[in-house]
C-alpha positions in Angstrom: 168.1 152.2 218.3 169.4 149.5 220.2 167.4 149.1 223.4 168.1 145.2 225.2 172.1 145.0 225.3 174.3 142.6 226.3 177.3 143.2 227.8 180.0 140.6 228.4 182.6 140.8 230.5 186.2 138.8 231.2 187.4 140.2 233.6 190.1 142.1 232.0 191.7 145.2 232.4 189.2 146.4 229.4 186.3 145.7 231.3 186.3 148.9 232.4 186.4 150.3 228.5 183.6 147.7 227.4 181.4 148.8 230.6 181.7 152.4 229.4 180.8 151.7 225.7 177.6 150.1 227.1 177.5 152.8 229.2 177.6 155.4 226.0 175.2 152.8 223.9 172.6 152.9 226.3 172.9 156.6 227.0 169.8 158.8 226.6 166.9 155.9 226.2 165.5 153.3 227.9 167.2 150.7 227.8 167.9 146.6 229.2 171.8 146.1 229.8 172.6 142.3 230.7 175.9 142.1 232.3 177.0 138.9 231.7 180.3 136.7 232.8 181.0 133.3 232.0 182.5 131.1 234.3 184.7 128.3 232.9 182.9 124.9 233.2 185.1 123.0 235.0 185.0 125.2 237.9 181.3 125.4 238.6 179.8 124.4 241.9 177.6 120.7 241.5 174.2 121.7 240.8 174.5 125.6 239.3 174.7 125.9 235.9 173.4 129.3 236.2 172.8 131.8 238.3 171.7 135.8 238.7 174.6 138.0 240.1 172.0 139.5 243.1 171.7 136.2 244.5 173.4 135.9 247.6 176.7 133.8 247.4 177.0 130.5 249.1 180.2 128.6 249.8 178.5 125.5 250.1 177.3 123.5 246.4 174.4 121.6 246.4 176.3 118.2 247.6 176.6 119.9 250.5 180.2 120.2 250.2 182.6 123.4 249.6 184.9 123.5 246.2 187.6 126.4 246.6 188.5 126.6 243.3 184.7 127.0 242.4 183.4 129.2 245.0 186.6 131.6 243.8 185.7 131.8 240.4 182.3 132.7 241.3 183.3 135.0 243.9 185.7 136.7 241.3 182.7 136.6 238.4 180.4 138.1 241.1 182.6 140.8 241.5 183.0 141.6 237.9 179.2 141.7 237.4 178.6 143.2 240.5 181.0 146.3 239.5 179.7 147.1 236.3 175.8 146.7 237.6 176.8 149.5 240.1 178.8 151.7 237.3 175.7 151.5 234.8 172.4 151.8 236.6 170.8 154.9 235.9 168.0 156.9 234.7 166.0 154.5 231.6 168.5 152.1 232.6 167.7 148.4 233.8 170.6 146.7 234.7 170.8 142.7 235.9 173.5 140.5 236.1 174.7 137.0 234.8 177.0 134.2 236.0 176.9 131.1 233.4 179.2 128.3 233.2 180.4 126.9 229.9 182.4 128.0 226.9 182.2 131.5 226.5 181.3 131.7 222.3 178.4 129.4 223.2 176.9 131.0 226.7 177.2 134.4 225.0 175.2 133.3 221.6 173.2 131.1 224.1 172.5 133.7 226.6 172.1 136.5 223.4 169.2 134.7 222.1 167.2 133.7 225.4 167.2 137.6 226.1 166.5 138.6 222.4 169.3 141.1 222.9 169.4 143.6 220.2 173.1 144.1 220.2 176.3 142.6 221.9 179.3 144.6 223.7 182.1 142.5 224.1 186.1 143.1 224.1 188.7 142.1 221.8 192.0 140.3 222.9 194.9 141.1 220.5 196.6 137.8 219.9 199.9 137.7 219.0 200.9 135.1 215.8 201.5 132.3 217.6 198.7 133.0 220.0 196.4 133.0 216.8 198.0 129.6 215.8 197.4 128.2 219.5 194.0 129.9 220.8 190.5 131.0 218.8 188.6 134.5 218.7 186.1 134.5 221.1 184.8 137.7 219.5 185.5 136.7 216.2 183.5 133.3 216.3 180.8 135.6 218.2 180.6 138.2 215.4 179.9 134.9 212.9 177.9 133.2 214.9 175.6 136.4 216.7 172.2 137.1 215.2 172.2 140.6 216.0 175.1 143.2 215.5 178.4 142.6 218.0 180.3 146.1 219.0 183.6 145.5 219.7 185.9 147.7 222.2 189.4 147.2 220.7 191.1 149.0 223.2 193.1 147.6 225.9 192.5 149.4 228.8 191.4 153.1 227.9 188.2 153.6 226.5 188.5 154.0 222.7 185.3 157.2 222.8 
């Protein structure tokens, strides 16, 4: 049923249970997974808004100069895509990976409609009150804003299948 999936990833410690529900999603069939991570905006290199997780890495921004800060985030988001490519390439399975700066509601509704995904796989923080209060849904603006179906891993860590 669901064939082009996008997978997005944080980071968390439920990575590793929203990499195996795309893994379990995708089971069986052909099927495109995007991995993708978004970096925050403030921390991108000058020059990259975007870039594909197989390209090499380079220290050095197109100013010429080196940015710490940004170069660890995208060291750190490389890793995180670069893990879960590995874990889900398989048999029927294409697999690529993402690294986009911005805010992550937009780059995932962005990025969701530039790769006519048919489905999104994303986690789901639990916010405490005053967290709610203080700090939005990610998922939940997703799931209002997404023109395709969003599956949620609720878990924290474990996988919930």
């Amino acid at each position: 049923m669901f064939t082009n999936i996008l997978v997005a990833l944080d980071g968390s410690p439920q990575s590793l249970a929203v990499i195996e529900l795309g893994r379990k999603i995708s089971a069986g069939k052909p099927a495109n997974l995007h991995i993708l991570c978004v970096v925050d905006g403030a921390y991108l290199l000058p020059g990259v808004h975007h870039f594909l997780a197989e390209n090499p890495a380079n220290n050095e921004a197109s100013d010429g100069l080196v940015y710490p800060p940004a170069n660890h985030e995208y060291h750190e988001a490389r890793r995180i895509v670069s893990h879960a490519v590995t874990e889900l390439t398989a048999d029927n399975r294409h697999v690529s990976g993402l690294i986009v700066g911005g805010e992550p509601t937009e780059v995932i509704i962005r990025e969701a409609a530039r790769l006519k995904v048919d489905l999104i796989v994303m986690g789901h923080r639990h916010l405490s009150s005053l967290q709610r209060w203080v700090e939005h849904s990610i998922v939940k603006e997703v799931i209002d804003l997404a023109a395709c179906p969003v599956l949620v891993e609720n878990q924290e860590t474990e996988p919930s299948c």
